[in-house]
N, C-alpha and C positions, 0 to 999 in steps of 0.2 A: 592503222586506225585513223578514220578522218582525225582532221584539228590537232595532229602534231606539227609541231616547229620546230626549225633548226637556227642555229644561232647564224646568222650572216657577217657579223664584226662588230669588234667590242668602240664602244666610246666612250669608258670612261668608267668608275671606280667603286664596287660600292664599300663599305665600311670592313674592315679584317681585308681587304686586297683583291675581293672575288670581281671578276670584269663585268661592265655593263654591255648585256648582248642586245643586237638588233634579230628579232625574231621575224619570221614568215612559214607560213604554210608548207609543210612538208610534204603530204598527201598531196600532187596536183594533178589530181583523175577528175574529168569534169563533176560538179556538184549541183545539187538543185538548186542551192540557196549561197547564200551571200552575205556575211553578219561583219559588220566593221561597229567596233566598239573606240573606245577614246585610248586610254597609251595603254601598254604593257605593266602587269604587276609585276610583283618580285616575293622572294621568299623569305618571311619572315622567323627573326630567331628570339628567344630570349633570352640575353646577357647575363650571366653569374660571373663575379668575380671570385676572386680568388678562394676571400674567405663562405664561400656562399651565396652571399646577398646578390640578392637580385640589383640591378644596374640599371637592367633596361627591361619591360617587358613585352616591347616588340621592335627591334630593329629589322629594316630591309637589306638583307646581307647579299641574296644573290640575283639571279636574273630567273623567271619563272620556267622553268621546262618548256612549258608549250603554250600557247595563246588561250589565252580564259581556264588556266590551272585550276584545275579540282582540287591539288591540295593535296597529292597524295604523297605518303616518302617524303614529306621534308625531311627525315632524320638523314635520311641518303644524301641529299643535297650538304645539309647543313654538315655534316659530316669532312667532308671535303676541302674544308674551310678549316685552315692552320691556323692556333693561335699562340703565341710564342709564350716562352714562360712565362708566370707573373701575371698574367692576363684574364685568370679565368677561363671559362667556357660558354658554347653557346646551346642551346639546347628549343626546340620548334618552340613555336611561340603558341598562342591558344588556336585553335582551330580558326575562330573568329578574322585571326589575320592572316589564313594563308585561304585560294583558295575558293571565296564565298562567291565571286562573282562565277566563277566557273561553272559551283554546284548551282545555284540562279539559275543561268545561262541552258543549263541540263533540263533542270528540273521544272523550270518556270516560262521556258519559250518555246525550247523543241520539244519539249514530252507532249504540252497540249497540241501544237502542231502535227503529232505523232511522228517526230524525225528527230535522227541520231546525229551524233557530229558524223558520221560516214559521206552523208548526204551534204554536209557543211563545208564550205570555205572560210575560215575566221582570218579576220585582220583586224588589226587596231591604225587611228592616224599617226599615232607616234607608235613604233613596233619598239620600242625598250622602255623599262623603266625610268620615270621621273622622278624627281625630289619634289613632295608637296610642301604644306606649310606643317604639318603634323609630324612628317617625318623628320622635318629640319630641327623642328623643336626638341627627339627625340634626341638627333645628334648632338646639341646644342646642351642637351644635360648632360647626358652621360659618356659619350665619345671625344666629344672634342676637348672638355677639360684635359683627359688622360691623352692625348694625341703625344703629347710633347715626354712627357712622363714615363710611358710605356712604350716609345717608339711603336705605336701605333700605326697601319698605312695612312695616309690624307687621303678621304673620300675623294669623288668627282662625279659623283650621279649629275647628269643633267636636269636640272629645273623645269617645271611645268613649262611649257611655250607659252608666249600669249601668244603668239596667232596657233594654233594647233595643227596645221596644213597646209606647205606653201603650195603654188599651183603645180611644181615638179612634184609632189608630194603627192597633189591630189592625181595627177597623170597617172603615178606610179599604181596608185588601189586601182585607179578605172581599168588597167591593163591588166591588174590582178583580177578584175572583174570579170572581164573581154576574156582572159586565160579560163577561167572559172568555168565558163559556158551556164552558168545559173542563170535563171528566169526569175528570182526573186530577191531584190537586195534588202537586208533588213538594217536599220538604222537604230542604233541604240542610242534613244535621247538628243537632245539639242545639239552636242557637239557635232556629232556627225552629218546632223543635217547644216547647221551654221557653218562647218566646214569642208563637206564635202559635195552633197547633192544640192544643196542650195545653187552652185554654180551653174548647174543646168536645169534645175528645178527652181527658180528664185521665186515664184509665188508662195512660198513656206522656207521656212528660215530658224523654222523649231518647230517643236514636237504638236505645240499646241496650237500652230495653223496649220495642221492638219484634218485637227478636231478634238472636241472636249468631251464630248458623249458617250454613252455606249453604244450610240446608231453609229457612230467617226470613227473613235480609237481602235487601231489596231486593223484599218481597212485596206485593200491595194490601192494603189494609184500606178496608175502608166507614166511613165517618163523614158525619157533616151539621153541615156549619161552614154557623154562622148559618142556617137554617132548611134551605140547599141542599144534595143529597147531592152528595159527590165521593169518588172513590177515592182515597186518601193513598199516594204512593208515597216511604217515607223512605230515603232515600240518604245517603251520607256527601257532606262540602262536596269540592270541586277540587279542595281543597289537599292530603284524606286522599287523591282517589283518583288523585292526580298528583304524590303526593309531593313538593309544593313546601314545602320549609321543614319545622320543626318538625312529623311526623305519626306516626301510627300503622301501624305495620306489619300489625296486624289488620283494619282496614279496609281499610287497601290491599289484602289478599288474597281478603278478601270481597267486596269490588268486582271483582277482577280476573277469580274466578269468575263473579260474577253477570253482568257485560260477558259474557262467555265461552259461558256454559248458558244462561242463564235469560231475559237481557233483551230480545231477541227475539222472544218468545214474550208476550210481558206486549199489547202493544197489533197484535198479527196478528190 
């Protein structure tokens, strides 16, 4: 099935001992398309101790299955996951946090495009899981007190980058690109364009010098990342056009149209 991933090597730890993996594309039978998203999620659980009480009600305990996780079987994942006595249990956390970008991703960019992840090559700039600032504060209540107490493992997720893609980094997608044999890279949101196409594309450097309209957003553009031509198709992330969490209501509306009139039409 397009859009599975394999773990490539672990760097680092998340919370109960589960390894942080580096993910990439398992399927690599050339694709139509091209979708590079910002880092890799992870599988969330919710924490009960001992006596019951809930601890935590979403920890990121593992590494996601496969690039843009639908969410499916966390129980299987989270399963897997030893917690020694005394500890409590963990058990999938709300749907809400396993997952959403994935369903997005399905349902909100390739459905109106009429395309499957079959047709899909997915990468992220960071291919593992990071530590945001939500997730730390998560540890920061509930885990790290008990660290010492519990003989708990010491975490080691690596922290958000500030630069999101060093230049051996961005080599590395362009070659995943070039492998891919796709004619259309899709760009989810600023990051990827500030980090990745920006390099060969610098007239845009985000979503919204591309365009703000519904005559712009969501248009092709021609460019040649690293020697190869591909059509850039820049899109807002999941998150703006599935309204999870913190978003824009402008993007949300311009997605909603371009789903609606336009996206269709783009690869017919």
């Amino acid at each position: 099935m397009g859009g599975l991933s394999i773990a490539v090597t672990a760097i680092g730890a998340f919370p109960f001992g589960q390894p942080v993996l580096s993910l990439r594309q398992v399927d690599q039978s050339p694709k139509e398309i091209f979708i590079l998203g910002v880092y890799a999620s992870a599988v969330h659980a919710r924490w009960l101790g001992p006596d019951g009480v809930e601890l935590a009600k979403a920890l990121a305990v593992a590494s996601e299955p496969q690039i843009f996780w639908r969410g499916e079987n966390p129980e299987a994942i989270i399963d897997q996951i030893h917690l020694s006595a005394g500890t409590g249990r963990l058990i999938p956390a709300a749907s809400m946090f396993n997952g959403p970008s994935g369903v997005a991703l399905d349902e909100r960019i390739l459905a109106p495009l009429n395309r499957t992840r079959r047709e899909t090559w997915l990468a992220d700039l960071v291919p593992h899981s990071c530590m945001n600032h939500q997730q730390q504060a998560a540890l920061d209540r509930s885990y790290m007190p008990r660290l010492i107490a519990w003989s708990l493992p010491v975490p080691s997720v690596p922290v958000v980058p500030s630069a999101l893609a060093s230049s051996a980094r961005q080599d590395e997608i362009a070659a995943e690109l070039l492998q891919s044999r796709a004619s259309i890279l899709v760009l989810l949101g600023d990051e990827p364009i500030r980090w990745f196409s920006s390099r060969w594309y610098p007239r845009c450097r985000r979503l919204a010098d591309f365009g703000t309209s519904i005559d712009s957003y969501g248009r092709l553009t021609e460019a040649t990342i690293s020697g190869s031509h591909v059509a850039i198709l820049p899109l807002a992330h999941p998150r703006q056009v599935a309204r999870l969490g913190r978003s824009s209501v402008r993007w949300y509306d311009l997605h909603r149209h371009w789903a609606a009139r336009h996206a269709s039409t783009i690869l017919s």
